[in-house]
C-alpha positions as CSV (number, residue, x, y, z in Angstrom):
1,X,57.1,97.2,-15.0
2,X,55.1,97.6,-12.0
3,X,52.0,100.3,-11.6
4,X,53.5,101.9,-8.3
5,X,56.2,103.1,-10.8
6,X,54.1,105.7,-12.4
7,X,52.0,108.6,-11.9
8,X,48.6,107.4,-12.1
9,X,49.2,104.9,-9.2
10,X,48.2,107.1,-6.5
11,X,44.9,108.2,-8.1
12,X,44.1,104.5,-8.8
13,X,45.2,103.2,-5.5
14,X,43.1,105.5,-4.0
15,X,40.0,104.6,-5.5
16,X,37.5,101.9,-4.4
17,X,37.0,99.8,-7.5
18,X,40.4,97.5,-7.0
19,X,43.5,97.7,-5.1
20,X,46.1,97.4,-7.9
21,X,48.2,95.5,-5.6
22,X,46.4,92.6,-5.2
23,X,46.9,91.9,-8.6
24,X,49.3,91.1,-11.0
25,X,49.8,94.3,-13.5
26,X,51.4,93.8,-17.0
27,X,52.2,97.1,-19.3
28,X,51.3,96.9,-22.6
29,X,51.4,100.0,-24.2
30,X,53.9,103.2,-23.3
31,X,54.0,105.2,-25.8
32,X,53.3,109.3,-25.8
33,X,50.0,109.5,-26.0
34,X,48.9,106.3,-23.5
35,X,49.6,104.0,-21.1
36,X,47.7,100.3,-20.9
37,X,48.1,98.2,-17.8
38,X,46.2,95.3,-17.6
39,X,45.5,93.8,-14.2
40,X,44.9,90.1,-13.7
41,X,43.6,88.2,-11.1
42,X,44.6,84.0,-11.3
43,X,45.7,84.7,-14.6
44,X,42.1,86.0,-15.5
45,X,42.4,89.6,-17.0
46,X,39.9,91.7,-14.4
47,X,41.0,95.5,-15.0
48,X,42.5,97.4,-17.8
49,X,43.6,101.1,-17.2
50,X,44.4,103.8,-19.7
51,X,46.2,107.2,-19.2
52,X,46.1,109.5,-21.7
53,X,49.0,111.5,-21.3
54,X,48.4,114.9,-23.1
55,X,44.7,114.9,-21.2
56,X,45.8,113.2,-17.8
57,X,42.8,111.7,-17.9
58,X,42.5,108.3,-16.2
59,X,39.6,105.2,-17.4
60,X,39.3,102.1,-15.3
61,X,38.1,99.4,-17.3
62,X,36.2,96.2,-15.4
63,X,37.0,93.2,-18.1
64,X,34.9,90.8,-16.2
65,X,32.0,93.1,-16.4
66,X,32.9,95.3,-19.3
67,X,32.1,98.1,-17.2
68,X,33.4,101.6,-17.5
69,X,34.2,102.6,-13.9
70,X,36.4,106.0,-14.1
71,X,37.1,108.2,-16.9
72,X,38.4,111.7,-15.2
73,X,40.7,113.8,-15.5
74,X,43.2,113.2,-12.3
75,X,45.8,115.9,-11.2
């Protein structure tokens, strides 16, 4: 499953925290409520992003940093 794929791609890609195409992205929950990607950089987890589906709302996650960098409601 790739990130582009779905609906909160264009609001992450157009962020400035990471381009999720410069890193590998693995799904690991779809389910109705959420959807987990976690993004990985030399096979080192670096992001993690959650959609909430009912809400739309949208976190970015930094792993390295375990930093919250976005938690919004997205359109």
């Amino acid at each position: 499953e790739k990130v582009s794929d779905y609906d909160e791609y264009e609001e992450l890609s157009a962020q400035d925290f990471f381009n999720p195409d410069d890193y590998t992205s693995h799904l690991v929950v779809d389910n109705s409520i959420k959807r987990i990607f976690i993004f990985e950089d030399d096979n080192q987890q670096a992001y993690k992003t959650v959609f909430i589906k009912k809400a739309n709302r949208l976190k970015v996650i930094d792993l390295k940093n375990d930093d919250l960098l976005m938690n919004e409601i997205i359109d």
